[in-house]
NUMIBA-666941 format. One line per field, with one value per residue (C-alpha): residue in one letter; x, y, z. Coordinates in Angstrom, 3 decimals. Example, Ala and Ser with C-alpha at 12.3 -4.5 7.8 and 13.67 -1.06 7.14 Angstrom:
2
residu	A | S
u	12.300 | 13.670
v	-4.500 | -1.060
w	7.800 | 7.140
END
This chain:
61
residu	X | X | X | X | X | X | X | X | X | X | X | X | X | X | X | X | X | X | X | X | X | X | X | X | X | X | X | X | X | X | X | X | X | X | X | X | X | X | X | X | X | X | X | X | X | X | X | X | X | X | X | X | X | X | X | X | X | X | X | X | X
u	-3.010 | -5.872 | -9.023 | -9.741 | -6.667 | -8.827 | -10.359 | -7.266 | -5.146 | -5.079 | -3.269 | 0.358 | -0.118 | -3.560 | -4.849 | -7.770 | -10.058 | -8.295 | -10.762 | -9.992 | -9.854 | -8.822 | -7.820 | -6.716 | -8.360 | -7.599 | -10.395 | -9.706 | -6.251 | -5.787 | -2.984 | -2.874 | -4.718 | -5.003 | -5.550 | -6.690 | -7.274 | -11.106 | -9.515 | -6.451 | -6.991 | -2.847 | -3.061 | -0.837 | -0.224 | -0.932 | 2.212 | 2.109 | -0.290 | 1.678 | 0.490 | 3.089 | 2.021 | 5.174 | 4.600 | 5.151 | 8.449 | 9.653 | 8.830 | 10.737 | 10.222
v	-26.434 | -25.951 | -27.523 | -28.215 | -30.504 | -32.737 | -34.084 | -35.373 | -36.626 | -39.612 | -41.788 | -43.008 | -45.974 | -47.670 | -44.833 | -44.069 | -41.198 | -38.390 | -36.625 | -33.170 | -31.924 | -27.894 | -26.065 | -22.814 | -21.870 | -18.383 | -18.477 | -21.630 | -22.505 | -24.668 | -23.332 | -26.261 | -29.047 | -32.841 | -35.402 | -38.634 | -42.021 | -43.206 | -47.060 | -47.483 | -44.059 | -42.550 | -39.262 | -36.562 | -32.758 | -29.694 | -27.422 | -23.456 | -24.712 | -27.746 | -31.615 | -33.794 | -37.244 | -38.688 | -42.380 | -42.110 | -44.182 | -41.422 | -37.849 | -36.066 | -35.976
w	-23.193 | -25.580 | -24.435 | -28.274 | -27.742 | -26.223 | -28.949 | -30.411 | -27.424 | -25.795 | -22.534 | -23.752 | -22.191 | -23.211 | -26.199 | -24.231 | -23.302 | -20.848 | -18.593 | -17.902 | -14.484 | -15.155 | -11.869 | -13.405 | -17.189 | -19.268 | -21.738 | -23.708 | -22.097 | -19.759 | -17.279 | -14.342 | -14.216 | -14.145 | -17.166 | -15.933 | -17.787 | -17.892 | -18.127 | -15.833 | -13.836 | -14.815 | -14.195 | -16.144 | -14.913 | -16.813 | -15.782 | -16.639 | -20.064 | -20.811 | -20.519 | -19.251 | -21.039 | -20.495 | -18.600 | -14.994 | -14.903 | -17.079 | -15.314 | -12.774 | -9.741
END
């Protein structure tokens, strides 16, 4: 994931702010990592570069 992605993404489930928490970073990709929620605190995985925004009812387990 692009961190410039940041300025345009949101939480699926209120539209607010997503804090970043990067664990692995190539440059300006984001390899694994954490997006959390600044109002209800949902957090989302970033898998091998991807963010998985789908709403926790919804992702595999």
């Amino acid at each position: 994931m692009k961190k410039s992605l940041m300025d345009i993404i949101c939480c699926p489930l209120d539209k607010q702010e997503l804090e970043l928490d990067a664990r692995q970073e190539e440059g300006e990709e984001v390899i694994f990592g954490t997006l959390t929620c600044t109002q209800c605190g949902e957090r989302y995985p970033i898998e091998d570069g991807i963010p998985n925004l789908l709403p926790p009812d919804m992702r595999e387990a």
